[in-house]
C-alpha positions in Angstrom: -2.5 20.2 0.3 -4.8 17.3 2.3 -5.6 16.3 -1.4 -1.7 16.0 -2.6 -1.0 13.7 0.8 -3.9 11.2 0.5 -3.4 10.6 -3.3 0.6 9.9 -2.7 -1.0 7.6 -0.4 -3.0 5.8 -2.5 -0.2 5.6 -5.0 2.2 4.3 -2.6 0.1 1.7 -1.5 -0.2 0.5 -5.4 3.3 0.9 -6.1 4.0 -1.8 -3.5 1.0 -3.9 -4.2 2.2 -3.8 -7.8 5.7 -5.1 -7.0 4.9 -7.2 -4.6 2.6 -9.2 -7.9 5.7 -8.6 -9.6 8.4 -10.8 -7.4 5.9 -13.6 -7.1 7.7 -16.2 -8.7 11.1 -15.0 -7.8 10.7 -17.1 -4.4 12.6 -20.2 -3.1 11.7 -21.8 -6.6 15.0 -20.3 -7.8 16.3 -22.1 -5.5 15.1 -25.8 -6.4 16.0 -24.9 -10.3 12.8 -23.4 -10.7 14.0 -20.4 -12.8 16.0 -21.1 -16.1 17.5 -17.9 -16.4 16.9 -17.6 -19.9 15.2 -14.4 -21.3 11.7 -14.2 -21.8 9.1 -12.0 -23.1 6.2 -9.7 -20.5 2.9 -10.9 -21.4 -0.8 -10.5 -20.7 -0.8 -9.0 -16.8 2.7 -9.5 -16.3 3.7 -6.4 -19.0 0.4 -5.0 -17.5 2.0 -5.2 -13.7 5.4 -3.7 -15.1 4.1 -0.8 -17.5 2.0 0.0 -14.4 4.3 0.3 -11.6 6.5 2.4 -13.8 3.6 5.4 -14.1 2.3 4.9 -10.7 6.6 5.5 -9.4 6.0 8.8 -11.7 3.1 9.8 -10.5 4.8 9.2 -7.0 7.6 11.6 -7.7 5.5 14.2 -9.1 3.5 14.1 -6.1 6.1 14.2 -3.7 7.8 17.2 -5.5 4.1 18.9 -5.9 3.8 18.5 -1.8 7.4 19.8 -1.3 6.6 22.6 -3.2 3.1 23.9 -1.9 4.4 23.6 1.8 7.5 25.8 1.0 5.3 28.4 -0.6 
């Protein structure tokens, strides 16, 4: 059980981390005309930072449903 809680902590602490990296350039640069709004392709750390914080929000959820379950039992 002690296991379960401190490795959903860890995750959620690198789920935000990682989407924190994410919104980086969505700041007050929109703002200026900084964004173009046109669609662009996820490269190099960028696909890395996406691809990433979707398994660590599974791995979340799996965790949180494996704590829910060991405390009901």
């Amino acid at each position: 059980m002690r296991f379960i809680i401190i490795a959903q902590l860890v995750v959620s602490v690198l789920l935000i981390i990682s989407i924190l990296l994410q919104n980086r350039g969505s700041g007050l640069s929109t703002a200026f005309g900084g964004d173009f709004g046109g669609y662009y392709t996820k490269r190099g750390i960028e696909k890395f930072l996406f691809y990433g914080s979707i398994v660590l929000s599974v791995a979340f959820m799996v965790l949180a449903i494996a704590s829910v379950a060991t405390t009901e039992g």
